[in-house]
N, C-alpha and C positions, 0 to 999 in steps of 0.2 A: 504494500500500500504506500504511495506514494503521497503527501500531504504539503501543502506548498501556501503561505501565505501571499498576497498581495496586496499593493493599494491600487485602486484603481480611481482615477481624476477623469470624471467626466464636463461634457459642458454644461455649464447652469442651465441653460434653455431645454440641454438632453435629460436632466436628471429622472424623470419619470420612465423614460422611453429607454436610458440604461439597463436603469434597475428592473424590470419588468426582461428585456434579454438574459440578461445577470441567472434571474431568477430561474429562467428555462433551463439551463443548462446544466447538464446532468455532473452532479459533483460538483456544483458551485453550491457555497451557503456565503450571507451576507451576513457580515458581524456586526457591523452600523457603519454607520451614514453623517455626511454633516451637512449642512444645508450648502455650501457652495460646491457640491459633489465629488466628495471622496467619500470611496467605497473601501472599508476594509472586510476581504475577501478571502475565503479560503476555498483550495481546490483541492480534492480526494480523489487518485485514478490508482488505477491499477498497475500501470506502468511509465518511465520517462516520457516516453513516446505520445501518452495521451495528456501527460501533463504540458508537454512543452506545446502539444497543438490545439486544446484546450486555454491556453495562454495568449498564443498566438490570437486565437478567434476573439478574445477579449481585446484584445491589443489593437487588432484590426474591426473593431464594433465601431460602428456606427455610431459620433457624438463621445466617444472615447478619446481623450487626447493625450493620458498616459496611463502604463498600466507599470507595473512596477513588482519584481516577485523581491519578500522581505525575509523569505525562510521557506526553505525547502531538508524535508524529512523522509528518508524513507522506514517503515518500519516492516517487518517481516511478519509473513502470516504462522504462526507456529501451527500449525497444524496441516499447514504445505509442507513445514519442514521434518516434520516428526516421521 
């Protein structure tokens, strides 16, 4: 499992229409919000591969003007491992 915070700086005029794609995205949770649009954000995937393209897609959203990763964890599944 792969866990990855970010901030993410939207436009003040996007903040609704961010948060709302934000929300869609499977493995995104929104931690809070400030009113001139920073998202602190975290992403849960299974692998690098879905994290960094999951990143990507935020990065490249629409009314997004930065996205920013603050902490990246991986933790192992024990019971994959056992």
């Amino acid at each position: 499992m792969n866990i990855s915070s970010i901030i993410v700086h939207a436009k003040p005029t996007e903040i609704p229409s961010v948060r709302d794609r934000l929300e869609q995205i499977p493995g995104v949770k929104i931690h809070a919000a400030t009113d001139d649009g920073k998202f602190v954000v975290t992403i849960e995937t299974e692998t690098d591969g879905e994290t960094a393209s999951t990143f990507d897609r935020i990065n490249e959203m629409d009314g997004v003007m930065s996205a920013a990763m603050v902490f990246h964890q991986y933790e192992s599944d024990p019971q994959k491992e056992a």
